[in-house]
N, C-alpha and C positions, 0 to 999 in steps of 0.2 A: 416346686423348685427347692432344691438342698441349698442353705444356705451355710457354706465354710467361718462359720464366727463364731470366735471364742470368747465366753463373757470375763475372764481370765485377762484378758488385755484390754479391752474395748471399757469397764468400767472405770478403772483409774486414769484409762487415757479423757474420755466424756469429766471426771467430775472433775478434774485438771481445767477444762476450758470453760468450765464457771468462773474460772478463777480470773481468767482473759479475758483480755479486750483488746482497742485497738488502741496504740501508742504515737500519740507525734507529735512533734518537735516542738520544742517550744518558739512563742512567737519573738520574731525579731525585733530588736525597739524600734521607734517611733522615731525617725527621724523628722523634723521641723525646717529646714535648710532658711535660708533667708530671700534667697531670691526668690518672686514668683515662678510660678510652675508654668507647664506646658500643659493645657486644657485638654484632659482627656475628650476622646468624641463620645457624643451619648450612645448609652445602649441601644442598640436598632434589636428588633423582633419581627419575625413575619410577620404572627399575630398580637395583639397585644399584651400578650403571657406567654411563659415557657411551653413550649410543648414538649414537657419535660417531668416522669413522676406521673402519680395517681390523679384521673381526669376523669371528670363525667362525660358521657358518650358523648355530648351536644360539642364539649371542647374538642375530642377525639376529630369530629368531622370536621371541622373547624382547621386542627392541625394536617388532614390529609390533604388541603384543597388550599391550593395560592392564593387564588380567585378568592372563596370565605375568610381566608388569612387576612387579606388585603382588606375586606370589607370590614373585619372586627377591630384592628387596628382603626381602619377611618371613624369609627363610629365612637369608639372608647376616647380619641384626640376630639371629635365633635363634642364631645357629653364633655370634657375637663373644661373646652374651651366657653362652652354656654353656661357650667356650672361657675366660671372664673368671674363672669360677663353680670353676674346674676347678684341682687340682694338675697338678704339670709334666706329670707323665709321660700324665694320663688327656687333658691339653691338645694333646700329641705325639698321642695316639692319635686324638683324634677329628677334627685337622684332617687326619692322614694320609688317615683315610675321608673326608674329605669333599672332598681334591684328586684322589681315585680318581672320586666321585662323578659329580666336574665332570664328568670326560674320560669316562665311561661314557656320557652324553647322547644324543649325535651316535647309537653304534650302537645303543642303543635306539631311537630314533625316525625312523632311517632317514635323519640329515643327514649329509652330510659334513662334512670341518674344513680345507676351506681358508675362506681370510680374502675379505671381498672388503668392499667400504666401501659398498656396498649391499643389500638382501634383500627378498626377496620375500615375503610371509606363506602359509605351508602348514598349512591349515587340518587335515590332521591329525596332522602334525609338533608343531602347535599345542597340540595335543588330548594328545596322547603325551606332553608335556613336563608339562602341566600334572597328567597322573595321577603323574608322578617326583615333582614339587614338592610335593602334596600328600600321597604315601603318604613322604616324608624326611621332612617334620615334622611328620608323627604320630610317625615313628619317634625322633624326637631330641626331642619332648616325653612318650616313653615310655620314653625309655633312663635308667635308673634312674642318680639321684646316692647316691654313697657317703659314709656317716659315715667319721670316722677310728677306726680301730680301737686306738690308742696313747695313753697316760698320758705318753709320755717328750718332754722338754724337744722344743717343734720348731725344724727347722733355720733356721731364719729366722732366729732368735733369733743363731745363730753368726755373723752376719753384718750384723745390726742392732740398735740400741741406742739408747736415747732420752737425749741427754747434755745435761747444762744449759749452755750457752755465757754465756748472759745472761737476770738473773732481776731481773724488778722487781718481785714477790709471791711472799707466803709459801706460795701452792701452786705452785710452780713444778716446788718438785723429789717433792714427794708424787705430783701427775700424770704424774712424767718416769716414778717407781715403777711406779706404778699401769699406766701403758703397756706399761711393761718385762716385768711379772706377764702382764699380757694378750698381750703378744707370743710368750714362750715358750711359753702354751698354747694359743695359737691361730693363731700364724703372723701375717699381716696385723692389727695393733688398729685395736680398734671402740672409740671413746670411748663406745658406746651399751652397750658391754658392761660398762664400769667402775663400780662402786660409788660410790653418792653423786651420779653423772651421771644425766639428764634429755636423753636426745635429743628435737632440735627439728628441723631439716632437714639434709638432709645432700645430696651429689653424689654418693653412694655408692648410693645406694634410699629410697624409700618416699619423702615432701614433701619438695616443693622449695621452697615458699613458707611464710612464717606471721605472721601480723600480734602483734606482741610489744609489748606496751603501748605499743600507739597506734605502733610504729616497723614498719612493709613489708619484712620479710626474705625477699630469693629468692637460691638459690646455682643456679648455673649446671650445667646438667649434659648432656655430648655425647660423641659419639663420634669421639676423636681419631683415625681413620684409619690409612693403611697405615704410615706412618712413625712410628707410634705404639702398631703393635700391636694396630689397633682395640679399644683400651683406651678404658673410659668411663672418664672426668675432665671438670675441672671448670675455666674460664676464670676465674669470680672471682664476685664475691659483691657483691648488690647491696641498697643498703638506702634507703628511700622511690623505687625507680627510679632511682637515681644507683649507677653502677657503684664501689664505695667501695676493693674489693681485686680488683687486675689483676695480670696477667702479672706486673708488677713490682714488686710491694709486697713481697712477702718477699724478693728478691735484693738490693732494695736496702739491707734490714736487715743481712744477712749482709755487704755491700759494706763496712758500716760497721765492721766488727769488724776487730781488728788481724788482722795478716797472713791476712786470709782466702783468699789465694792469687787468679791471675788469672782468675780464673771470670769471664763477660761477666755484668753485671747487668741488663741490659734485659729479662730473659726467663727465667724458671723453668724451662723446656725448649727442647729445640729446636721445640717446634708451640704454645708460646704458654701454657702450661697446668701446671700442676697435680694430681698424682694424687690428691687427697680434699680436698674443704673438708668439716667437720662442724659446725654451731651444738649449741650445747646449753648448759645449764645445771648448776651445782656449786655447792653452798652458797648457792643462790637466786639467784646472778649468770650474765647470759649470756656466754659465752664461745665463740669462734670457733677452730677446729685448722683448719692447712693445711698438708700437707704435699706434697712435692716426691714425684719419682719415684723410686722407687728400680731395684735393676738394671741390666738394658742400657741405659733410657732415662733413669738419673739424671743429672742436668744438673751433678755435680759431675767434677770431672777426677780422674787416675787416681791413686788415695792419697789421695783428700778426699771431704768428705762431702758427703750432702746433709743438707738442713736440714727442722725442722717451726720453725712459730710458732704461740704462743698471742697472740690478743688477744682484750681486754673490750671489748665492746660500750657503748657513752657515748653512750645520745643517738643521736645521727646516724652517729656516726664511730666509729673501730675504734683503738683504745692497744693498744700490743706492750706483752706481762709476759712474755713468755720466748720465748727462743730456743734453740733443742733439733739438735745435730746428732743426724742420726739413723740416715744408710747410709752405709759405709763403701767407696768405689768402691774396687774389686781395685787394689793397685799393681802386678799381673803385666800382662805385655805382651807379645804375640811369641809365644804361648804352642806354638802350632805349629811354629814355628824349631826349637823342640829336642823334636818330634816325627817325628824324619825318617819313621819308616816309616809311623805314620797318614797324615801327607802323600802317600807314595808311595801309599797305598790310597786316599786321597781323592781323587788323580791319574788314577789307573786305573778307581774306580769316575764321574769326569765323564768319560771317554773313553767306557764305558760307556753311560752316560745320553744322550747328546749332547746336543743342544739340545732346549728344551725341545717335546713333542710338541705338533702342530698346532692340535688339540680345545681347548688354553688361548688364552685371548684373552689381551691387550699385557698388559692391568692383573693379570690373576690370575699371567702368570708375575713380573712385577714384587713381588709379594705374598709367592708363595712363597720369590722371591730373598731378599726382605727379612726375612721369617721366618725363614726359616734361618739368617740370620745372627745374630737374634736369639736363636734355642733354640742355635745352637752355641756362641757365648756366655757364656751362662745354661749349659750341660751344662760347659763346661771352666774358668768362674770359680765359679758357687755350684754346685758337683758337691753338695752335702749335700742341695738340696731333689732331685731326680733320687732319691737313692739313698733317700731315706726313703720318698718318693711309694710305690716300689715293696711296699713293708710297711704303712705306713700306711695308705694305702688298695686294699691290693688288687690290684696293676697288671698281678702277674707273669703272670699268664695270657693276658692279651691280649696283652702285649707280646713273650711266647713263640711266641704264636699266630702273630705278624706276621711274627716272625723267620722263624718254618717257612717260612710262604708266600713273605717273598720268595728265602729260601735255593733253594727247589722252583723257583723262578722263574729263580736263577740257574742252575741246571743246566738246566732245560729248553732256555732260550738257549742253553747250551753246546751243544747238541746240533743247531742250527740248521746249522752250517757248520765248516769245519775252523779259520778265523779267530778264530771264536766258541770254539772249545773252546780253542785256544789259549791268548785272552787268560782264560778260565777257569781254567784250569791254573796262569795267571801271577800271575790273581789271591788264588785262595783260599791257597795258603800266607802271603800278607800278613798273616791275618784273628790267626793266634795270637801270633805279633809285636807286634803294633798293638795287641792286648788287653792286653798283656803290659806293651811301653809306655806306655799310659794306666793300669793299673793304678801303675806304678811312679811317675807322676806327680802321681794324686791322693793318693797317700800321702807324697808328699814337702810336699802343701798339710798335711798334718797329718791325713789319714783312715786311721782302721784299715784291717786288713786288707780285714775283709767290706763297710765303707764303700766302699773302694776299689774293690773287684772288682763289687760293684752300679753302681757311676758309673760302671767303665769298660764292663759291659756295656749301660748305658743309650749311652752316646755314641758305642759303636762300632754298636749296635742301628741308631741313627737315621739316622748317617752312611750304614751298609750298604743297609736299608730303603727311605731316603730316594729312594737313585739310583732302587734296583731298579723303584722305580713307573714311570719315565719308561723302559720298556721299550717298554711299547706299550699300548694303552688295555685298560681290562677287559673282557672280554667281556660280563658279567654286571654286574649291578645291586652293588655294594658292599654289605654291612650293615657296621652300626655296631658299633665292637669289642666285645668280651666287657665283661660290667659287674664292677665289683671286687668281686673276693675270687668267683669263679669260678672252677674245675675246669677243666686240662687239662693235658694228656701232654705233654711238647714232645719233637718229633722229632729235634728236631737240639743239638747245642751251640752256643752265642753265637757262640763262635769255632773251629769244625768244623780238625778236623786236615784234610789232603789223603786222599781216599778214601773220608771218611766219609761225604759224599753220593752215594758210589756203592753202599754197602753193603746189600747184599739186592738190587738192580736184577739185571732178566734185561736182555739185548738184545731188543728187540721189532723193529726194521727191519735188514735190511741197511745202510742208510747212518749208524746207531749203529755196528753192527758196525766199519767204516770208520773213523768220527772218533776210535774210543778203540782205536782199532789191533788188534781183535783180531786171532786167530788166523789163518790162511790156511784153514783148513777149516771154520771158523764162516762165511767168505765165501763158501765155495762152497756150503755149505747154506742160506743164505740167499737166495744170489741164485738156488739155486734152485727153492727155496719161493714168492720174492715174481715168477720168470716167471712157474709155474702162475698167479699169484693176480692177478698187477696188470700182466701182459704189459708193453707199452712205458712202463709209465710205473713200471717196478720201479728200488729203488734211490732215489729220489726223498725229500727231505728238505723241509723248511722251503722256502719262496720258492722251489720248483721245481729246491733245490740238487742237485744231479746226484750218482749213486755215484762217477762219475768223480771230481768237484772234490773229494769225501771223501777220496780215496785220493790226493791227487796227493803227497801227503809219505810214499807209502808203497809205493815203484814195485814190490815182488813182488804186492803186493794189484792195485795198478795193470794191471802188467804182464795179468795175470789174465783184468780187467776184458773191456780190450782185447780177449785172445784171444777171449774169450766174447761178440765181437760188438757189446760196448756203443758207444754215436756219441759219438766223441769232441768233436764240434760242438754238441753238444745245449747249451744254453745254462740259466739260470735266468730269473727272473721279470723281472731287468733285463741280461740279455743276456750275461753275466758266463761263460766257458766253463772248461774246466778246464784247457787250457790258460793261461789269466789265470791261474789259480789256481796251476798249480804256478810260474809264474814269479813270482809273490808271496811263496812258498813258497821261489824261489832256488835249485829242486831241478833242478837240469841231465839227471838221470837220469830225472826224468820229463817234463820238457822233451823230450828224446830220445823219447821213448817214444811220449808224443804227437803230433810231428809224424812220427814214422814212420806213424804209423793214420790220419793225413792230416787232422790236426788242421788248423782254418784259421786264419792267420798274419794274416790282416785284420779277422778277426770285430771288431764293434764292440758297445762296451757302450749301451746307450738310456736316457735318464734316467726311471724310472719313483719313482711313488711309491708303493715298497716299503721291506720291510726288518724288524725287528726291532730295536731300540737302537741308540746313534751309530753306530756303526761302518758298520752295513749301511744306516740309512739315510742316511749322508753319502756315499756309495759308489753307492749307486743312485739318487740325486739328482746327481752329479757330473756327469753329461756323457757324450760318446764319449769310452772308452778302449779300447787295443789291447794286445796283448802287448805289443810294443815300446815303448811308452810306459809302461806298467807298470815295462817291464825297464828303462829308461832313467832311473827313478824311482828305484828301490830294488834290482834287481838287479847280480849281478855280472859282469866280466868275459864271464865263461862261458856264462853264457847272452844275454849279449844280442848275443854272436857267433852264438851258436844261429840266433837270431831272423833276422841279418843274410844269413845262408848259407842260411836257407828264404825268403829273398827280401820279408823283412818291411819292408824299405824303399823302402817304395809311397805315393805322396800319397793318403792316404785321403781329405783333404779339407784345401782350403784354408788355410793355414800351418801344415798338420798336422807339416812336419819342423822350423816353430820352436818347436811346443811338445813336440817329441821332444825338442831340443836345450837348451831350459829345463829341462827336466824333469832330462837328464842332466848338468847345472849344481847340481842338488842333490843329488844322490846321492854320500850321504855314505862308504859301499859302498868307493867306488874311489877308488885314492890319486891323486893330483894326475895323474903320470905318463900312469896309465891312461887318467883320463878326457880329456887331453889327445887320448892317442890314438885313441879313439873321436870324438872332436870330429870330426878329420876324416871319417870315414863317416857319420858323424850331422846332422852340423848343416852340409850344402853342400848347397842346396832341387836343384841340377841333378840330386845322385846321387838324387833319389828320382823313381823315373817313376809312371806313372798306375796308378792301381789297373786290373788287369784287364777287362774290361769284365764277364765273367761276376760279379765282386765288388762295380762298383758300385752302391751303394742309391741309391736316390733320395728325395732331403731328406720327408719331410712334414709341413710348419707343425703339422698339425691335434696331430700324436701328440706337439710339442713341440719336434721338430727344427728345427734352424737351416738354412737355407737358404742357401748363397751366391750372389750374383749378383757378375757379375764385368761390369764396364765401363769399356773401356778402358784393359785391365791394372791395375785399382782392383777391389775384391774387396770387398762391401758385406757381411756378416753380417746376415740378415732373421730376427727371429721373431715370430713372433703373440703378442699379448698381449690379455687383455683389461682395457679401464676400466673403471672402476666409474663410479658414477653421483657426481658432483663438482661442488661449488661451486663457482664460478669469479666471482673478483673484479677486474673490469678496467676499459678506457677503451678503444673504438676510435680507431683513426685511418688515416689516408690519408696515407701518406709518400714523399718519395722515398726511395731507395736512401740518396742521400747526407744527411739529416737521420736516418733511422734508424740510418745508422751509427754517426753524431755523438751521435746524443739517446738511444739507448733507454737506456742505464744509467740517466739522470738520469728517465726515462718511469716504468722499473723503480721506481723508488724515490719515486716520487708516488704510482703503484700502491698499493707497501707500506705508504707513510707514510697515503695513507687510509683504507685497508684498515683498520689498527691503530687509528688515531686518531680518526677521522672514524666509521668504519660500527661501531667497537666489534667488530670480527671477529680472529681468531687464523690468521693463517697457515698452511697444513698444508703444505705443498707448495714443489716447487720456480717458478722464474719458468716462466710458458708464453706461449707465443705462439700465439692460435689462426686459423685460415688457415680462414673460412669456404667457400672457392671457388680454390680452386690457379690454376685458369682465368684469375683474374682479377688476377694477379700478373702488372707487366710495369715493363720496363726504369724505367719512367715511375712508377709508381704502383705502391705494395705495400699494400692493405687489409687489413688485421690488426687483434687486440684484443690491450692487453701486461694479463697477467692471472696471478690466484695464488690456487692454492684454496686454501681458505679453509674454516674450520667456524665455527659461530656462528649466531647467528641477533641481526644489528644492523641500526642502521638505515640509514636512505638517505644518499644523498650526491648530490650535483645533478651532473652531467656524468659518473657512475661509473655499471656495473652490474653487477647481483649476478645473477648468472643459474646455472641447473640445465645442465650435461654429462649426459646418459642415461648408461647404461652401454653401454657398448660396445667391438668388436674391433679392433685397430690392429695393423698390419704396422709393426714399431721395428727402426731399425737408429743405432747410435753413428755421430756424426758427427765427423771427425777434419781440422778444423780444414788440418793440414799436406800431406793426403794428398787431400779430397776436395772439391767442389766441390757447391753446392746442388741444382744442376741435375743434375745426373747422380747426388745422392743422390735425389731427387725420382724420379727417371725408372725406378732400380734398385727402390724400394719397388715402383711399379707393376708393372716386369716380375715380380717376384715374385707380385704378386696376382693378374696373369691365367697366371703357372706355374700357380699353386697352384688355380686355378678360384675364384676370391674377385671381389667386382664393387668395384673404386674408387668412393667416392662423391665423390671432389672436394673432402674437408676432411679440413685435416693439423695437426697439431700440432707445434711445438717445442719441446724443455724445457732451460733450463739449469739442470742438477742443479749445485749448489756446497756441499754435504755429502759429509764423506768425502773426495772427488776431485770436480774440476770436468769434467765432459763433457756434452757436448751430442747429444741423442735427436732425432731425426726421427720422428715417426708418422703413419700414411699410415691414416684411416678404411676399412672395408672393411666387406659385408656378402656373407651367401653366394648 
């Protein structure tokens, strides 16, 4: 196909919209008004989340199906409502199972976990999901609740206190009592529990409404969401239908008290709200308790309180008789700063973890984030409720149970790769340290010993635990933890010395034998036990890891290997050879070794999605690497001379010697001198000639690889992507060259503005430009729509339209303003799709991304 474009117009109009972005309005102020408000209704969803944006397949099916919809909601309100019900520790266990839960989904029912902002309904994907949903909450309406088994003062009480600040009635301070009795024996008071009280409605449970001599009492009762801990509370309290106490009524009490410190009073919380309103009745009068949050989410600053208020109910309206401080917010801060080595363990176990795995959708890891920050918190400011949970109700068994499994879990991992066992090795002597140090720190809050040493094995439990989940998904279906005051054995200690997870293990492969260095005659009878038994594929570990890549820090094992015929080329799951391996490793001796047996010096790594835990899968998600860019990375001297002498400096691909020469820009390795003098061998594009011909591959979009097209000494980077299915909010037009150059920021920004304003829509996305017909683009006239997806569902707008993107595949390559011209990006996408055997359909897209970095995407529609 001819394509009518002139680089003459098409460049200055492209490097103009780097310059762009999207414009709007500024925010309106903040109006405060004085009277209370009118309670918005809560957000209703089919499902418990948007189905709205990028979704792992499991959510996808979930969204196509009522029936599923209805069931993830009931399940997600089950899980807030038993986590709410629940002490610390039994609240730690059961969201632990139920973020296992999530990610278990996908391989029960056969989806996978990539995201895509479309899905299609799989009727028995459907079917699969729906027997998970309903055999979980049978199971979490049959997981039995535990009474407390304790007489002694609870810990709540050590940290809460119902104080009279301001008393305009003589039961002011009897109730403050009365509270205080209630709190110590029961942890959270219940004014329905105190003597002499008459509960009438509360936000807590049971009526929310009651008609009280002839006066309409309703208190408000919701579920305050993730930034709230999906905690039920209560917005305010309404009487004949007139909102009477809001967000504001009690802050503004406390405002009024002398020095009550800077606290903002527009708002009880940060989400508007209130942890309990109660009505009830005392000595025949009604009376209203409200109190604030306490904990992580107490709206008092650090060293102050938060507050309850009592008022009498008059008629229509509500009189304050007391004011009660009631939580005492921690004045520690930093608390981590002078936990150097937990730090370092909580460093090493998110290196671990990496990012969170696939199977979570945007909002559930946001949830998790947020949680945890919550319970770690909660575990290193009120350590007393943590360490009593544990005895109180029972905890020690399940919570032992967890520790086994994911200790089993860290060593199993150990055993995937010599990396893996590595940062094993680095990690576990951290654990008795760490234990050590939070032991020493909750005793300096004032806990006994045995206080102590239960809060520090709760915190380091959760920390350790926490990571280990985001290994890799469960195989199996999760159950729900052991119920309290349950039977069992614990395998391991909280905090295992180094060796004790090896204790009692035989070697079961050869490439065990390998990672923990055994003997040299354990290797030879292994390897050759596992010829008899597994011929070519003996030796072989985790992700297809090689005996070789085991041994590379172990050059007489190595050496060994070699003589015994093993292929030094053989590679893993994502291409990784053992060569790579020992030059990561920095072992020159087996560097040597390997390229003697004719290791290959070009091998290239392929980006797959594999792996086991951060490490492996940020490594095999990375991209092509080579030894020598490994070695250039983080080797020394020594070997990336190695590399250089077997002829490892070869253009593998396309600016492949600038990103040898960045790479050797941070390697930290060699001193200034050195790497100066590597500079030169390294980083001069002439010293590298072409890769052999027998060595080069050839790109394939399909498998993920990037393709280069080179025109006219300009070198276009191509790869396949695909769209999802997208809303797109815009205005056609018919331009010349020179008015779109001129106009489109300001185009841009009428777009946005009615987009936002006009259709009532939210923006997802970057500005696009879409190119119905390429064809039809000429020096004269450029037909395009300026447009921006968009979620929502708003209304019209007269001269705009709101139109469906299908999903589909696009050849994307960055466009660089300095270096490239429209035309000949236009013309490179195409050579790429009839390289690749893909058919042009004549419609392209622009994008200017302005998040993060501004760059500009070209994509070229394609079908096969």
């Amino acid at each position: 196909m001819q394509l009518a474009l002139s680089r003459s117009w098409f460049l200055p109009v492209f490097a103009g919209l780097l310059l762009g972005g999207c414009v709007s309005a500024p925010p309106a102020p903040v109006q405060t008004p004085e009277a209370p408000q009118v309670l918005p209704p809560p957000v209703s969803m089919r499902a418990s989340f948007a189905c709205s944006g990028a979704l792992p397949e499991v959510h996808w099916q979930i969204c196509t199906s009522d029936a599923l919809a209805s069931l993830d909601r009931q399940l997600a309100e089950r899980v807030h409502q038993r986590v709410q019900e629940l002490d610390l520790v039994g609240a730690l266990l059961l969201e632990a199972s139920q973020r296992q839960w999530q990610l278990s989904r996908a391989g029960q029912c056969g989806l996978g976990e990539q995201s895509a902002s479309s899905g299609v309904a799989d009727p028995a994907a459907q079917a699969c999901l729906g027997r998970l949903y309903q055999e979980r909450l049978q199971a979490l309406d049959s997981w039995p609740s535990v009474s407390p088994r304790s007489n002694a003062e609870h810990p709540l009480a050590a940290y809460a206190e119902f104080r009279l600040v301001e008393g305009h009635d003589a039961l002011c301070q009897p109730l403050a009592n009365a509270l205080n009795a209630d709190l110590r024996r029961h942890g959270d008071p219940d004014v329905a529990r105190l003597p002499g009280n008459r509960a009438l409605i509360s936000s807590a449970g049971g009526e929310q409404q009651i008609n009280l001599a002839g006066v309409q009492l309703e208190v408000d009762r919701y579920n305050a969401g993730p930034f709230a801990g999906y905690q039920q509370r209560s917005r305010g309290l309404s009487i004949n239908g007139v909102l009477q106490l809001d967000q504001r009524t009690l802050p503004r009490w406390v405002a009024a008290q002398p020095n009550y410190g800077g606290r903002a009073n527009v708002s009880s919380s940060q989400t508007g709200d209130y942890a309990r309103i109660d009505v009830f009745e005392r000595e025949g009068r009604p009376l209203v308790l409200v109190n604030e949050t306490w904990g992580f989410y107490s709206p008092a600053a650090r060293g102050e309180s938060a507050f309850a208020g009592l008022y009498a109910l008059q008629g229509g309206s509500l009189q304050p008789l007391c004011l009660y401080q009631s939580y005492l917010t921690p004045p520690r801060t930093r608390l981590l700063e002078g936990l150097p080595i937990y730090s370092q363990l909580t460093e090493a176990l998110d290196t671990l973890a990496g990012d969170p795995l696939p199977g979570y959708a945007q909002h559930e890891r946001r949830d998790n984030f947020q949680r945890w920050k919550e319970r770690q918190w909660t575990l290193l400011n009120l350590p007393l409720l943590g360490a009593d949970a544990l005895s109180r109700y029972g905890r020690e068994a399940a919570l032992r149970q967890r520790h086994d499994q994911a200790l089993e879990m860290l060593f199993q991992w150990s055993e995937h790769n010599l990396r893996s066992k590595q940062r094993y090795q680095q990690l576990l002597p951290l654990l008795r340290p760490a234990h050590a140090e939070l032991h020493a720190m909750y005793q300096q809050q004032g806990l006994d010993a045995a206080q102590a040493g239960a809060a520090a094995d709760l915190l380091l439990h959760e920390t350790f635990a926490r990571s280990l989940e985001n290994l890799q998904a469960p195989a199996g279906v999760p159950g729900l933890p052991l119920a309290g005051f349950a039977s069992y054995q614990p395998r391991y200690a909280i905090a295992p010395a180094p060796g004790e997870l090896e204790h009692g293990r035989n070697f079961q492969r050869l490439h065990s034998v390998l990672l923990n260095q055994g003997p040299l005659p354990a290797v030879r009878d292994f390897l050759a036990w596992e010829s008899r038994t597994f011929g070519e594929e003996r030796g072989l570990g985790a992700d297809a890891d090689t005996a070789l890549m085991a041994a590379a820090n172990n050059p007489p094992a190595l050496a060994y290997l070699l003589e015994q015929g093993l292929d030094p080329n053989q590679a893993n799951a994502w291409g990784k050879t053992a060569l790579m391996t020992a030059v990561q490793q920095d072992n020159a001796e087996a560097v040597s070794l390997l390229l003697a047996a004719g290791a290959d010096v070009h091998a290239q790594t392929r980006a797959r999605q594999a792996g086991v835990g951060g490490p492996d899968r940020q490594e095999a998600a990375r991209g092509r690497q080579t030894a020598l860019l490994m070695a250039a990375e983080q080797a020394s001297e020594t070997v990336i001379t190695q590399l250089l002498a077997a002829d490892a400096a070869r253009q593998a691909w396309g600016g492949y010697d600038m990103a040898v020469c960045t790479a050797l820009a941070g390697n930290a390795q060699l001193l200034a001198s050195t790497q100066q003098a590597l500079r030169a061998r390294l980083c001069v594009e002439d010293d590298y000639a072409p890769l052999p011909v027998s060595r080069q591959v050839a790109a394939n979009l399909r498998e993920g690889d990037v393709l280069v097209i080179r025109d006219e000494g300009i070198e276009y980077p191509v790869s396949l992507l695909q769209r999802g299915e997208t809303q797109l909010f815009g205005r056609h037009y018919q331009l010349t060259p020179k008015r779109l150059r001129s106009d489109l920021r300001g185009l841009a920004t009428n777009v946005g503005i009615a987009a936002n304003r006009r259709a009532r829509l939210s923006i997802s996305g970057p500005l696009t430009l879409v190119f119905d017909d390429l064809a039809a683009v000429s020096p004269e006239n450029v037909p395009l729509q300026v447009s921006f997806p968009v979620s929502g569902s708003g209304a019209a707008v007269a001269g705009y339209a709101l139109s469906t993107s299908p999903a589909m595949q696009v050849l994307s390559t960055p466009f660089d303003a300095e270096r490239n011209d429209a035309e000949s990006t236009w013309r490179a996408l195409y050579s790429a799709a009839l390289t690749q055997g893909f058919r042009p359909t004549g419609q392209g897209y622009v994008l200017i991304h302005t998040r993060g970095r501004s760059w500009t995407e070209y994509q070229l529609v394609v079908t096969e």
